[in-house]
C-alpha positions as CSV (number, residue, x, y, z in Angstrom):
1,X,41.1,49.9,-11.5
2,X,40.8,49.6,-15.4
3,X,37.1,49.5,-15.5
4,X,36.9,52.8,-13.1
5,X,39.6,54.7,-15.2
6,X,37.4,54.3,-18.2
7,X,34.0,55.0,-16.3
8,X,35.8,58.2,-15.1
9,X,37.2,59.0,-18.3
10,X,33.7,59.3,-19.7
11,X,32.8,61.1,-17.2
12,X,35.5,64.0,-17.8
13,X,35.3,64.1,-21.2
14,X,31.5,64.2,-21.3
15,X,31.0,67.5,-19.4
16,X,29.1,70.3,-21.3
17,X,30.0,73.3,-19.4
18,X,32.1,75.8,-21.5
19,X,35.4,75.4,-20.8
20,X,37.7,79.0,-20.7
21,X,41.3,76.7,-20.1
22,X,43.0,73.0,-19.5
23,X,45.9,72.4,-17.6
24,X,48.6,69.8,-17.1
25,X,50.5,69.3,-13.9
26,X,53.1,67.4,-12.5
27,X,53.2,66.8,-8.7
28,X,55.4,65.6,-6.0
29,X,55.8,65.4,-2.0
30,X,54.9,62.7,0.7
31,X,52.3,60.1,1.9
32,X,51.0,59.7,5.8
33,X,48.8,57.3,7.2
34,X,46.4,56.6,10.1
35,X,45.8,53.2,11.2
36,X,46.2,50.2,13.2
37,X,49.7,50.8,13.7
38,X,49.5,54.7,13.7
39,X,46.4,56.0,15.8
40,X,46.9,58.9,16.5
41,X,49.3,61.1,14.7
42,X,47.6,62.3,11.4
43,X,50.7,64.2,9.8
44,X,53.2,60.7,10.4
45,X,54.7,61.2,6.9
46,X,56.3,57.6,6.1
47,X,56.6,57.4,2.5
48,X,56.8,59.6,-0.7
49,X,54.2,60.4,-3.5
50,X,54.1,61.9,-6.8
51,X,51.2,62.6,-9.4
52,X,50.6,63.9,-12.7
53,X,47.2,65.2,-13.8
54,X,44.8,66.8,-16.5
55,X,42.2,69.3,-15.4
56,X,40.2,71.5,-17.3
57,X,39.2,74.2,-15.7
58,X,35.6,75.5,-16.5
59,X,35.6,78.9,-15.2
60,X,37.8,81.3,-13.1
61,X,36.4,79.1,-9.8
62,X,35.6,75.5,-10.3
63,X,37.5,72.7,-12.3
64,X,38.0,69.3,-12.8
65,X,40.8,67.1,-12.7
66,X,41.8,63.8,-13.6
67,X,44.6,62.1,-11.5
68,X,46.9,59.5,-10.9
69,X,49.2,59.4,-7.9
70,X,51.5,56.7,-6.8
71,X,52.6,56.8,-3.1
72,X,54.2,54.7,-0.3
73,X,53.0,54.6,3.7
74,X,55.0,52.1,6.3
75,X,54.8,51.6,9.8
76,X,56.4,49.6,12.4
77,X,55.2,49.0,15.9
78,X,58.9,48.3,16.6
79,X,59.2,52.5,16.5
80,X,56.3,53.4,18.7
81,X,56.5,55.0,22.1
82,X,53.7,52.7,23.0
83,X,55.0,49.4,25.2
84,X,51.8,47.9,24.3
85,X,52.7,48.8,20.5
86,X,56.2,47.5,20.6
87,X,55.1,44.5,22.2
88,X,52.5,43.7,19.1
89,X,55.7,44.2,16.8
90,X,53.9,44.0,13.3
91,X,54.8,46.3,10.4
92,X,53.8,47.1,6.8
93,X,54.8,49.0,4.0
94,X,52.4,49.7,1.5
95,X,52.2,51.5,-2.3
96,X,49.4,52.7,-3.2
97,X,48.1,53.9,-6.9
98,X,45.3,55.4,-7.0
99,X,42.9,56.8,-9.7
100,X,40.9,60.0,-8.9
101,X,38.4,62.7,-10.9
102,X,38.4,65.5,-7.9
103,X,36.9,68.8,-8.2
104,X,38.2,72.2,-7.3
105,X,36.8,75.0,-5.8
106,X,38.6,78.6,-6.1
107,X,38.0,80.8,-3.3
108,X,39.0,84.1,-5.4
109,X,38.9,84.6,-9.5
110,X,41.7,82.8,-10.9
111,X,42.8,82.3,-14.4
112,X,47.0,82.2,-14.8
113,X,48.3,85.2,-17.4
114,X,44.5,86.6,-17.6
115,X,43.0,87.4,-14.1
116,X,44.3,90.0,-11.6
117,X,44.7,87.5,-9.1
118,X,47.9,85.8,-8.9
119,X,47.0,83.3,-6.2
120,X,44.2,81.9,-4.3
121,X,43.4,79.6,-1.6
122,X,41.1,76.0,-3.1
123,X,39.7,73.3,-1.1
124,X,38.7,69.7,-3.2
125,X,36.2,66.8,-3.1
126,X,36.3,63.6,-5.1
127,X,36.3,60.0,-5.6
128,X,39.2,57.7,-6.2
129,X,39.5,54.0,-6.8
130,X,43.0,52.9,-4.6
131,X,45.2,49.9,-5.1
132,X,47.3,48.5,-2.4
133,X,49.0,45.5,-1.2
134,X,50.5,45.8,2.1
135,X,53.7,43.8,2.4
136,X,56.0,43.1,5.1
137,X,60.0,42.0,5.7
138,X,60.4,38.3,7.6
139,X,63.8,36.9,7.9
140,X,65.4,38.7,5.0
141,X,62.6,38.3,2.7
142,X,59.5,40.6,1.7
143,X,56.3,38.7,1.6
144,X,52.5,39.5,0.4
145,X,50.9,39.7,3.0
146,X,47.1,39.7,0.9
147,X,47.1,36.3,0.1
148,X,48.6,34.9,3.9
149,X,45.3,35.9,5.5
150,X,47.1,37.0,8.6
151,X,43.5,37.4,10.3
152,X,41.8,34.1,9.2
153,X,40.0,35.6,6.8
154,X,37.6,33.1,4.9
155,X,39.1,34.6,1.2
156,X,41.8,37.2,0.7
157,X,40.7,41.4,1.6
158,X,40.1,43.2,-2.0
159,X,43.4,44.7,-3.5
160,X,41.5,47.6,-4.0
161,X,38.8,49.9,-2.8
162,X,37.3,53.1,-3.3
163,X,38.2,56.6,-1.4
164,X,36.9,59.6,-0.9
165,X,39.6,62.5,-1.5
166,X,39.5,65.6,0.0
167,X,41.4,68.5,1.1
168,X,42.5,72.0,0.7
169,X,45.6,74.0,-1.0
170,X,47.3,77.3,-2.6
171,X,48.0,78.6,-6.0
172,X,49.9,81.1,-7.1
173,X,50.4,82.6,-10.5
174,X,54.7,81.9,-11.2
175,X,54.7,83.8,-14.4
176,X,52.6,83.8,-17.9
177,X,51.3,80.3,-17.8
178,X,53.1,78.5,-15.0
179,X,51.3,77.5,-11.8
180,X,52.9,76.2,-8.1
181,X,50.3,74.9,-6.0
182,X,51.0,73.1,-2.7
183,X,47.9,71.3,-1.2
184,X,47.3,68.0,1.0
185,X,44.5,66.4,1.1
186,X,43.1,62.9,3.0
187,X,41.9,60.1,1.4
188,X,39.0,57.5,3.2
189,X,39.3,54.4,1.6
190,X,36.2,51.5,2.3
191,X,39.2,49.2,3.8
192,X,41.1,48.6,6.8
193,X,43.7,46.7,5.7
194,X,46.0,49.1,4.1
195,X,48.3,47.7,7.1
196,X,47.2,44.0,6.9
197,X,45.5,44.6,10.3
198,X,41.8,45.1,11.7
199,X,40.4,42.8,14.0
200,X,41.2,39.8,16.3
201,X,44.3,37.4,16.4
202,X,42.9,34.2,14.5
203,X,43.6,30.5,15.9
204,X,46.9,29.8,14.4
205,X,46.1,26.1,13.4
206,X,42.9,27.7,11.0
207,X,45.9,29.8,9.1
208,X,46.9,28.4,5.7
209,X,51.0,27.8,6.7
210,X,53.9,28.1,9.1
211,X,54.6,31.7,7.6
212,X,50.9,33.1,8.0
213,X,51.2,31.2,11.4
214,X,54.6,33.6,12.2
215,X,53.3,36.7,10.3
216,X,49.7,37.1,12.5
217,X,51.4,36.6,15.5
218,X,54.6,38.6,15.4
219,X,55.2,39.7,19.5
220,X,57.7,36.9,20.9
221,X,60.2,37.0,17.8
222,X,62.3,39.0,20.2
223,X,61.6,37.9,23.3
224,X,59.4,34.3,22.8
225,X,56.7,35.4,24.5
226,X,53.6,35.7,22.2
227,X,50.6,37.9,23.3
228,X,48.6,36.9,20.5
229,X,45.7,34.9,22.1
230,X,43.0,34.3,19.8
231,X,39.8,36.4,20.0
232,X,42.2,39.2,21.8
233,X,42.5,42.1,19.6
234,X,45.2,42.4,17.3
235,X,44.1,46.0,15.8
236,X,42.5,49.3,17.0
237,X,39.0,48.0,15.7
238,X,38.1,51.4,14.0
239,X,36.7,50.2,10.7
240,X,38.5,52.5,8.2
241,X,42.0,53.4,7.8
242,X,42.9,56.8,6.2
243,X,45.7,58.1,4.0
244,X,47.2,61.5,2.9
245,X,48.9,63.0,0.2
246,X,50.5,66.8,1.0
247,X,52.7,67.9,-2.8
248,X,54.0,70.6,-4.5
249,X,52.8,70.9,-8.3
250,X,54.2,72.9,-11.3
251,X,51.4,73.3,-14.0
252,X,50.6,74.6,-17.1
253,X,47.7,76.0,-17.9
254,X,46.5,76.3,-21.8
255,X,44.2,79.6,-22.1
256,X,42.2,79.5,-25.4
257,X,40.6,82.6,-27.0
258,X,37.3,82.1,-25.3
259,X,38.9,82.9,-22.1
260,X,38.4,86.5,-21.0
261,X,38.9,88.1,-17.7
262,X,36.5,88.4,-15.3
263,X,36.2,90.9,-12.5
């Protein structure tokens, strides 16, 4: 995560284009997530997210912006409509922070206190480094679940990965200055174990301990029968999971001298 904050940081500081304005921001709203324990439902909001961010903006359409956003996804199988779902019975929550440089695309002229404008529709693209560490509650007690190797991995999944953000928003023009943009945007991260869960139940006796033994196979702890026979599949074998991020932001926007309007 450090050594991509400071390749980004180069990165932003080292464009050439003439900028007409930078802006500050301060972000908050909630955090979805599609995976192994939610298909299906791309708008399952189970956690919240906030962000603050530094963009400077090169022209009345197109910007850059340098984020960081800390957010929290769960799921439980225990709360699915699925029998074959609830039968599984894992769960995860997860908080994610994650890193991004994103740029911005205005669909109309925009510059706050200057332009005619006073809002227009954007849509984003950009690159993020995410860290997670899915965790999970067992008899009273939260436990890791990285380091259990619930799947019989040969070494622990990365804490983190790289994502791809995306997505599309609004911004209107409050007064002088003062921006309120709402947008949400998806995030593809190169992991599927934001829930803890991708593949195959493991053979229990290649698992490090009793509690990575109990945390792979979760299914009888209500009922003592356990569906977890190894080789069967223990997730929904896409090979990505995907998160979002939908917020409301207040910004400022600093207009230097430089900046004139623009029909």
């Amino acid at each position: 995560m450090f050594k991509f904050a400071a390749v980004i940081l180069l990165i932003f500081i080292s464009f050439n284009l003439q900028a007409q304005t930078w802006e500050v921001g301060l972000a908050g709203g909630g955090a979805a997530y599609m995976g192994d324990l939610n298909p299906n439902n791309p708008l399952k909001f189970s956690g919240g997210a906030g962000s603050v961010f530094l963009k400077r903006n090169f022209n009345a359409y197109l910007s850059a912006r340098l984020t960081y956003t800390y957010g929290s996804i769960s799921a439980a199988d225990s709360n699915s409509t699925n029998q074959q779902f609830r039968d599984r019975n894992l769960s995860f929550t997860d908080h994610l922070s994650e890193l991004s440089v994103i740029g911005e695309f205005n669909f109309m002229n925009y510059i706050p206190d200057v332009s005619h404008n006073r809002y227009t529709p954007f849509f984003y693209l950009g690159i993020a480094s995410v860290h997670y560490n899915p965790t999970t509650i067992y008899n009273g007690k939260k436990y890791d679940l990285r380091p259990l190797e619930t799947e019989g991995q040969a070494n622990p999944y990365p804490g983190s990965a790289i994502a791809f953000p995306y997505g599309v928003g609004i911004k209107y023009n409050i007064t002088g200055k003062w921006n309120l943009i709402a947008d949400i945007g998806y995030r593809q991260p190169n992991t599927d174990y934001l829930d803890d869960v991708a593949g195959t139940y493991p053979n229990p006796g290649k698992l490090s301990g009793a509690t990575a033994r109990a945390l792979s196979d979760r299914s009888g702890e209500k009922t003592g029968i356990y569906i977890g026979t190894p080789g069967t599949q223990r997730g929904d074998m896409r090979s990505r999971d995907t998160y979002m991020f939908a917020q409301f932001t207040i910004s400022y926007t600093f207009v230097t001298q430089k900046c004139y309007f623009e029909e």
